[in-house]
C-alpha positions as CSV (number, residue, x, y, z in Angstrom):
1,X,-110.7,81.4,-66.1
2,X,-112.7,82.2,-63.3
3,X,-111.5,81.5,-59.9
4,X,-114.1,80.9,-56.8
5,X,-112.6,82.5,-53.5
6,X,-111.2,80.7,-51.6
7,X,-113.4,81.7,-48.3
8,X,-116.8,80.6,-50.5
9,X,-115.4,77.3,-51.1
10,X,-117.7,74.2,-49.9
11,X,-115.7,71.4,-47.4
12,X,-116.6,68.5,-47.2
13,X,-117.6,66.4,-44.2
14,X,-114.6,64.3,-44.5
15,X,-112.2,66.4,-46.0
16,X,-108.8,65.7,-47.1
17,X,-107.6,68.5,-45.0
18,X,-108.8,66.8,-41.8
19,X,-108.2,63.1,-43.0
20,X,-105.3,62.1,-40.5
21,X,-108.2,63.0,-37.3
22,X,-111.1,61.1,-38.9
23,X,-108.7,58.5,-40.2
24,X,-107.3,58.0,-36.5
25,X,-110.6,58.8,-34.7
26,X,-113.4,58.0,-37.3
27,X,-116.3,58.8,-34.9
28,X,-115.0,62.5,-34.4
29,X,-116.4,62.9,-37.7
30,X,-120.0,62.6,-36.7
31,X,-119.6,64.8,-33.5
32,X,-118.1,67.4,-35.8
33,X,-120.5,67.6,-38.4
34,X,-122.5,69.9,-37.2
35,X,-120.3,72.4,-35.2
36,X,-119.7,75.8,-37.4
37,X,-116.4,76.6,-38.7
38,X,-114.3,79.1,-37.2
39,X,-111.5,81.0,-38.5
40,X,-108.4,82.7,-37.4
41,X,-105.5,85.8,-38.5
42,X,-103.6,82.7,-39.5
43,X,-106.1,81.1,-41.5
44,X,-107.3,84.4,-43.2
45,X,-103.6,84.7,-44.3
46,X,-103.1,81.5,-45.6
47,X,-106.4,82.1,-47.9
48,X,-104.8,85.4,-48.8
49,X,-101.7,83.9,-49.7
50,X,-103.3,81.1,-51.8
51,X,-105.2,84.0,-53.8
52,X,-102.2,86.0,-54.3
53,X,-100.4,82.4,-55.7
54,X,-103.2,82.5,-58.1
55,X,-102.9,85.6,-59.7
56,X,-98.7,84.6,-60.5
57,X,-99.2,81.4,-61.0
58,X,-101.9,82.3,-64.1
59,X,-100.0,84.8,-65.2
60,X,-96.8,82.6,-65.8
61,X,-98.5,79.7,-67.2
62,X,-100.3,81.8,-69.9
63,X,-104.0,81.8,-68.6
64,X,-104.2,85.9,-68.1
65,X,-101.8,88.7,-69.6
66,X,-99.2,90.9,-68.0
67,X,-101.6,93.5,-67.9
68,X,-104.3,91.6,-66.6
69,X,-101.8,90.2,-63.9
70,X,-100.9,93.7,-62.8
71,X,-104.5,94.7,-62.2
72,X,-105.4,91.6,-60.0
73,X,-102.1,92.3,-57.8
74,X,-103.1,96.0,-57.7
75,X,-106.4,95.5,-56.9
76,X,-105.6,92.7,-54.2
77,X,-102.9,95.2,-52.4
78,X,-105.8,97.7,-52.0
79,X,-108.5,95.1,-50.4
80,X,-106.7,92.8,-48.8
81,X,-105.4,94.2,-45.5
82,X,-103.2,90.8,-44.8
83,X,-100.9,91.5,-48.0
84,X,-97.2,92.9,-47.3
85,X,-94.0,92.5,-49.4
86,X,-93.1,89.5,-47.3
87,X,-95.9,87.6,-48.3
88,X,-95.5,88.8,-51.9
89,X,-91.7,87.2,-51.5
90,X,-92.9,84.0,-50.2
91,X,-95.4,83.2,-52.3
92,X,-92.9,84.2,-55.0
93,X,-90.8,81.5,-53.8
94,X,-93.5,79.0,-54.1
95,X,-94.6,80.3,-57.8
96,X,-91.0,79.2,-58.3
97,X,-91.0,76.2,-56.9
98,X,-94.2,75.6,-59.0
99,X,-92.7,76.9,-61.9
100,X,-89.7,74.4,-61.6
101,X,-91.9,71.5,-61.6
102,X,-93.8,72.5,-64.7
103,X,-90.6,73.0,-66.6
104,X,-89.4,69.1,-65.3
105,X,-92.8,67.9,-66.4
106,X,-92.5,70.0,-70.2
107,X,-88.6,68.7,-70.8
108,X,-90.1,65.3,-71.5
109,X,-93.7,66.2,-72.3
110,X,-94.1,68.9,-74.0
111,X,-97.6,69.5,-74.1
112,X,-97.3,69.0,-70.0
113,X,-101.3,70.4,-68.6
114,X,-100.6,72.5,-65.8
115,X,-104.3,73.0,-63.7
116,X,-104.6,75.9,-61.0
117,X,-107.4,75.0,-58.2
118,X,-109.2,72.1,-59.3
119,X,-111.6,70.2,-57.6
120,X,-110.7,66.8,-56.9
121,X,-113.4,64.0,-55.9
122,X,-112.4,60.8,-54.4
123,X,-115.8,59.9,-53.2
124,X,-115.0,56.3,-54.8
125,X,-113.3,55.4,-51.5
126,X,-114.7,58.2,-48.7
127,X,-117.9,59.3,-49.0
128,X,-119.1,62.5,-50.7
129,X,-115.2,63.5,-50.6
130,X,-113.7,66.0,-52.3
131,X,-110.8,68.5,-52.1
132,X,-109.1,70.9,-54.4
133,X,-105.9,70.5,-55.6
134,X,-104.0,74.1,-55.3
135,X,-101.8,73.1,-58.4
136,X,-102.0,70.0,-60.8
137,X,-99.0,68.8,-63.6
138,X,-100.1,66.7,-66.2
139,X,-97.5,64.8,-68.1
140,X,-97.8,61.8,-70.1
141,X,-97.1,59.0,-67.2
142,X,-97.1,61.0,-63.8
143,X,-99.4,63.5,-62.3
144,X,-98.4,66.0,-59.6
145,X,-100.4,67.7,-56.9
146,X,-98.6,71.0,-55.4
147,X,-99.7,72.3,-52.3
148,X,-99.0,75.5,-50.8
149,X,-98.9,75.7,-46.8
150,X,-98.5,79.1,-45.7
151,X,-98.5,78.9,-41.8
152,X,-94.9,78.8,-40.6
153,X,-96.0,77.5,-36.6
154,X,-96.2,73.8,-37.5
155,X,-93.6,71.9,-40.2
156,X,-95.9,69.6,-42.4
157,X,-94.5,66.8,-44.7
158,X,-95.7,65.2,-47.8
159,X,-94.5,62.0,-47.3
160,X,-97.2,59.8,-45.6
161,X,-99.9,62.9,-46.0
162,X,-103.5,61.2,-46.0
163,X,-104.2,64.8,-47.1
164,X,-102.4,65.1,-49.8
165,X,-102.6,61.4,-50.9
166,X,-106.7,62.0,-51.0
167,X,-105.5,64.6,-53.7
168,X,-103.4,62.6,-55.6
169,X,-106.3,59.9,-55.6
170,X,-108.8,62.4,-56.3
171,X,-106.4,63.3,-59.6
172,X,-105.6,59.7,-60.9
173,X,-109.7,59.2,-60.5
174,X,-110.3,61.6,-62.8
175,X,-107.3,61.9,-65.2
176,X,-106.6,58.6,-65.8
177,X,-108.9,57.7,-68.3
178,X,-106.9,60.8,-70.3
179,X,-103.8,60.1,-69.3
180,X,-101.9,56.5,-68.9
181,X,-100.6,57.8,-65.2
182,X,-98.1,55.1,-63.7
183,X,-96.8,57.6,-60.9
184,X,-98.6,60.2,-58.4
185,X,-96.4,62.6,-57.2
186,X,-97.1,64.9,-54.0
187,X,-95.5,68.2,-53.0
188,X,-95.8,70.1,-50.1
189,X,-93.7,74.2,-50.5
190,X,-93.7,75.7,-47.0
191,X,-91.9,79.1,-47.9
192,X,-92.0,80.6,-44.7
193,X,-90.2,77.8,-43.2
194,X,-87.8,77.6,-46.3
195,X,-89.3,73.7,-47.0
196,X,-90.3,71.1,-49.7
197,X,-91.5,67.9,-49.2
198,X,-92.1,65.3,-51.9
199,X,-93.5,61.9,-52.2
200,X,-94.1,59.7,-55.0
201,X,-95.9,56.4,-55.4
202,X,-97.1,54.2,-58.3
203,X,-100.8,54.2,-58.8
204,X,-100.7,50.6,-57.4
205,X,-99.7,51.7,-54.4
206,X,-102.0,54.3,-54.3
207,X,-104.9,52.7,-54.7
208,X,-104.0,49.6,-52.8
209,X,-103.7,52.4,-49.3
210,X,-107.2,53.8,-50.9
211,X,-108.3,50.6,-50.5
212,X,-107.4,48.8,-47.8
213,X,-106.2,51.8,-45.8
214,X,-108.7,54.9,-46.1
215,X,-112.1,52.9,-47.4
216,X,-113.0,51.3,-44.1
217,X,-112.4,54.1,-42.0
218,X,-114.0,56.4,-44.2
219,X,-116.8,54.1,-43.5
220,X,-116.9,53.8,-39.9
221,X,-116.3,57.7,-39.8
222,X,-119.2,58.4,-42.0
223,X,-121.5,56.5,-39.7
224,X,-120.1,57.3,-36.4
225,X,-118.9,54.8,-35.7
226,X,-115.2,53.4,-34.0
227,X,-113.2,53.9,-31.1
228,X,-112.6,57.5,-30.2
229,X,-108.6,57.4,-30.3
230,X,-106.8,60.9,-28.3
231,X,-104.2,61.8,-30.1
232,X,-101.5,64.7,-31.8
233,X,-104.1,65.0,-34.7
234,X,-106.7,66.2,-31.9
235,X,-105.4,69.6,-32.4
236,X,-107.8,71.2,-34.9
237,X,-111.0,69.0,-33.9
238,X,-113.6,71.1,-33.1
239,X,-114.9,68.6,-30.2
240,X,-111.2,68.8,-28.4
241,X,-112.5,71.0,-25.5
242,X,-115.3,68.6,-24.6
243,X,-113.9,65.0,-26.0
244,X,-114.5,62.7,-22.8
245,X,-112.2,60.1,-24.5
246,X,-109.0,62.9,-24.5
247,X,-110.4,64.0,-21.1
248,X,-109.9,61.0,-19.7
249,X,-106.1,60.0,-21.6
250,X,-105.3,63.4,-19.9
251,X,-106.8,62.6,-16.7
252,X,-104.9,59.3,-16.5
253,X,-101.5,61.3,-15.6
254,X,-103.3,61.8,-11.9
255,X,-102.2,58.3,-11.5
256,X,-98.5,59.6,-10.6
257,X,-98.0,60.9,-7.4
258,X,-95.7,64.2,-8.0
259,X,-95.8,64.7,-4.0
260,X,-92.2,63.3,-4.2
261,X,-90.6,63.6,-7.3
262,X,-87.3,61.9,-6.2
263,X,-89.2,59.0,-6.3
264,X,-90.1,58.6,-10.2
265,X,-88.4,56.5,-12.1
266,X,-85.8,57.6,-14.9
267,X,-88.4,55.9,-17.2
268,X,-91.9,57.5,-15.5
269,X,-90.1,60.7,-15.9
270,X,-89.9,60.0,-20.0
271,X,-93.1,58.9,-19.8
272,X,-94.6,62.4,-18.1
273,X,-92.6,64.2,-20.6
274,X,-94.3,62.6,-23.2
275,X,-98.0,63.4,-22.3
276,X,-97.4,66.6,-20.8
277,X,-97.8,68.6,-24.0
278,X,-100.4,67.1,-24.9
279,X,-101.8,67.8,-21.4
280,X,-101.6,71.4,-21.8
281,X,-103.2,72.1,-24.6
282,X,-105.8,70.3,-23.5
283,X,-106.0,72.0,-20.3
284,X,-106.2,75.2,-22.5
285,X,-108.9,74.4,-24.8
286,X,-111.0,73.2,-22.0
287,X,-109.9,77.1,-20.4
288,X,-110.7,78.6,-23.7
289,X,-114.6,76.7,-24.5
290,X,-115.5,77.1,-20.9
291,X,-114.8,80.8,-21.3
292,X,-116.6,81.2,-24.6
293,X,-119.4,78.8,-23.5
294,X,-119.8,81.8,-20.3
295,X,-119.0,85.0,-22.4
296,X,-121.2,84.6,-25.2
297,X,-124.3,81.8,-23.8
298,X,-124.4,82.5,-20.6
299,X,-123.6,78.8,-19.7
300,X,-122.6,78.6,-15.3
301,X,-120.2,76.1,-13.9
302,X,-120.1,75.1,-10.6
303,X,-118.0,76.9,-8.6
304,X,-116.9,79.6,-11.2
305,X,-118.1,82.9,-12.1
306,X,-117.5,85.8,-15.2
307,X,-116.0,88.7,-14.2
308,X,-114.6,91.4,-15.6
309,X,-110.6,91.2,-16.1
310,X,-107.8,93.4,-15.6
311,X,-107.7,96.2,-17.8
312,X,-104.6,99.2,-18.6
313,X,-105.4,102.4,-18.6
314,X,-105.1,104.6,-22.2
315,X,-105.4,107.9,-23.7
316,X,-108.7,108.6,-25.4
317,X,-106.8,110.9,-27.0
318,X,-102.7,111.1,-27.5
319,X,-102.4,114.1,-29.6
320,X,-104.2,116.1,-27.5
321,X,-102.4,114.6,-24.4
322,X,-99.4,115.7,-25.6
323,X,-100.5,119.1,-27.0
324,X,-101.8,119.9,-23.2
325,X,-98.7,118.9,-22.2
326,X,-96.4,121.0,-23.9
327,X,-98.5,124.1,-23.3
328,X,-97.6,123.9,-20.0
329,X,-94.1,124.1,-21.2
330,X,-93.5,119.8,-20.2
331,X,-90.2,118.9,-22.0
332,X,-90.8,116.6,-24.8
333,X,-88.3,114.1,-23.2
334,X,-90.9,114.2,-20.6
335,X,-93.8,113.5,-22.9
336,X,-92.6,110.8,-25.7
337,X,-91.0,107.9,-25.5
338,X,-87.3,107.6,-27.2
339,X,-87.9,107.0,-30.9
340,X,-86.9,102.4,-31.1
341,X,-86.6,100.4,-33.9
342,X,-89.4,98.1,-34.9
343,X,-88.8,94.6,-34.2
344,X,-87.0,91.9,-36.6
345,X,-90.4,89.8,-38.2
346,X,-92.0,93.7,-38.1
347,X,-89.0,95.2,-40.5
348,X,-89.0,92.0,-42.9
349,X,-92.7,92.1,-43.1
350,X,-92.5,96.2,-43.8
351,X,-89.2,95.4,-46.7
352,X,-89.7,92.0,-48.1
353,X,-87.3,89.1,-47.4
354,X,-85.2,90.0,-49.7
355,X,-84.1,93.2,-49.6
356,X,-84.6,93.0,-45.6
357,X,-81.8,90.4,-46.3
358,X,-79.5,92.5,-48.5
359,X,-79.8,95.8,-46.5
360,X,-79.7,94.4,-43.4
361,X,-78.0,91.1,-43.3
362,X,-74.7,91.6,-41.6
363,X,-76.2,93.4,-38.7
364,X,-78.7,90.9,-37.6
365,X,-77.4,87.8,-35.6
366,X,-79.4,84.5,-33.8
367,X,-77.9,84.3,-30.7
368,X,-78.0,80.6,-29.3
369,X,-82.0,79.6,-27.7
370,X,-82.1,78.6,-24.5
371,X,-81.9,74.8,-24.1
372,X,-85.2,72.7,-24.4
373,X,-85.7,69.3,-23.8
374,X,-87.6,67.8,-26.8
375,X,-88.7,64.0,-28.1
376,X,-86.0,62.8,-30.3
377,X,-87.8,62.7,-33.9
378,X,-87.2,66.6,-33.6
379,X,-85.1,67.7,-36.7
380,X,-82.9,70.1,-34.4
381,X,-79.4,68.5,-33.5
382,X,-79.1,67.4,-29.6
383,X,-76.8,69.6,-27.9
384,X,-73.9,68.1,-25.5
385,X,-74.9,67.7,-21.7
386,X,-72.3,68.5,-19.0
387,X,-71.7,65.2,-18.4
388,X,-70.8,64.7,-22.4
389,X,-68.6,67.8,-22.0
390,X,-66.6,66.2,-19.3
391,X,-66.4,62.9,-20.8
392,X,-64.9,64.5,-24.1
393,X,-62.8,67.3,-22.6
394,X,-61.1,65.6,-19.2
395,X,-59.5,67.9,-17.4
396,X,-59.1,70.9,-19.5
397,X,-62.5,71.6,-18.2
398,X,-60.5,72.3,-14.7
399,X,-58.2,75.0,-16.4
């Protein structure tokens, strides 16, 4: 079987992968649509680690040998410079997860038709789209879609996915002329934040949110048109830096007057809270395209100029630093640095997550993070306020 990479892969205009912006924002889509890609460390990784997934994942459901297995790994090692023994681990961890699945779908159908990176078109409700389904698991009255997420910075869930509910579309639309599918089931493994996400709805209820749900705004996004609508799913949109409609929600916060704070309101206060993340990232993209738009065309804003930023000092050359050095008879406390231990994430990278665990378990500890106020749908348990304390403890607190 012959795999495309992953980094030659077409997208399509209204992807799956960026259905919750257009979906929320349907004319985004037509501002977009001509911007060009851009890519990132994290995204390169993630590709990385979806190739890597391939070459296990083929291997255990019979489509290439051992030895065949052993030469793809090999060969990926040498030529991809993001591969380490961690990421080895966690996509191992998802292979298993994967592997799990297909052995659930084979105890009751034996013949169970497990798919690795299929195409799936669900241009029947948005159109021209398509996505590819990293893993598919035929059996004879459900179908599953597993993806992989690699990135660790943001948790993402299955349930309520557009993303991942395009790909279970696109999979019923084409397998269920084969297959008498009742149930589409959607899983999302996130090994590097140790999660698995699952939801499962009957093709009815599928198609009736393909329908009535995704169609329209697939419609309005493919011809521009809509109400631009700021928003969380902002994040990855290519027009953030430069969207008047987020410009202007973020603008609105000028409306409170922080010249006396004592003033606002326990509910203002909640209110600022919730826009001021928002507010900053915006803040930064607008920083980040203005600079780029300066560095690299020359564009000139009023009252700002390039310049040339601070800069450190360095050694063109350390060895021979050092070798100077010592011929003059310099101590070599006085030229190195004392030998320190690389850091935590470096080390587990370096051994794996396993045997970083096993040999070095009992001498790492978490101390407790510093307190952070956060919105209340975070997963992380609230932690007792002073005031609580005192309620619960009375006096003793006095002793």
């Amino acid at each position: 079987m012959t795999q495309q990479p992953h980094s030659e892969r077409a997208h399509a205009r209204l992807s799956a992968s960026g259905s919750s912006r257009w979906m929320a924002c349907p004319p985004s889509a037509e501002l977009e649509k001509d911007m060009p890609d851009s890519s990132s460390v994290f995204a390169e990784e993630g590709t990385a680690a979806h190739e890597l997934s391939e070459i296990f994942l083929l291997h255990e459901i019979g489509e290439i040998s051992k030895r065949a297995r052993s030469v793809r790994l090999n060969k990926f090692k040498r030529e991809n410079e993001h591969y380490s023994q961690s990421m080895e681990d966690y996509v191992q961890s998802y292979v298993d997860v994967v592997m799990e699945r297909v052995n659930e779908a084979r105890a009751t159908t034996p013949d169970a038709l497990v798919l690795i990176e299929q195409r799936l078109d669900f241009s029947a409700w948005v159109p021209e789209g398509f996505g590819t389904g990293d893993v598919l698991i035929m059996a004879d009255d459900q179908v599953e879609v597993v993806d992989l997420k690699y990135g660790k910075g943001v948790p993402v869930s299955a349930v309520d996915n557009p993303q991942m509910r395009l790909y279970g579309l696109g999979a019923y639309d084409r397998y269920s002329l084969l297959y008498d599918i009742d149930k589409v089931r959607m899983t999302i493994v996130q090994p590097r934040l140790d999660s698995v996400s699952t939801e499962t709805l009957t093709a009815d209820e599928l198609l009736e949110w393909a329908d009535n749900e995704v169609k329209p705004k697939a419609v309005m996004a493919w011809a521009g048109e809509g109400d631009f609508q700021p928003g969380e799913h902002c994040r990855f949109c290519k027009v953030a830096p430069t969207c008047r409609a987020r410009a202007e929600e973020n603008l609105a916060m000028a409306e409170y007057d922080f010249a006396e704070p004592k003033l606002l309101s326990n509910e203002e206060i909640a209110e600022i809270l919730a826009k001021t993340g928002e507010l900053q990232k915006w803040a930064k993209d607008v920083e980040a395209y203005a600079l780029e738009q300066a560095e690299k065309h020359g564009t000139k804003f009023d009252g700002w100029k390039l310049v040339e930023g601070r800069s450190n000092r360095k050694y063109t050359d350390p060895e021979a630093v050092a070798e100077l050095l010592k011929e003059k008879e310099y101590a070599e406390t006085d030229i190195y640095k004392p030998q320190e231990l690389k850091t935590i994430t470096a080390l587990e990278k370096v051994l794996g997550k396993k045997v970083f665990s096993e040999t070095l378990g009992s001498l790492i500890e978490k101390p407790p993070g510093k307190p952070a106020l956060v919105v209340e749908t975070d997963k992380r348990p609230e932690l007792n306020s002073a005031a609580s304390a005192e309620a619960d403890f009375g006096d003793d607190l006095l002793d």
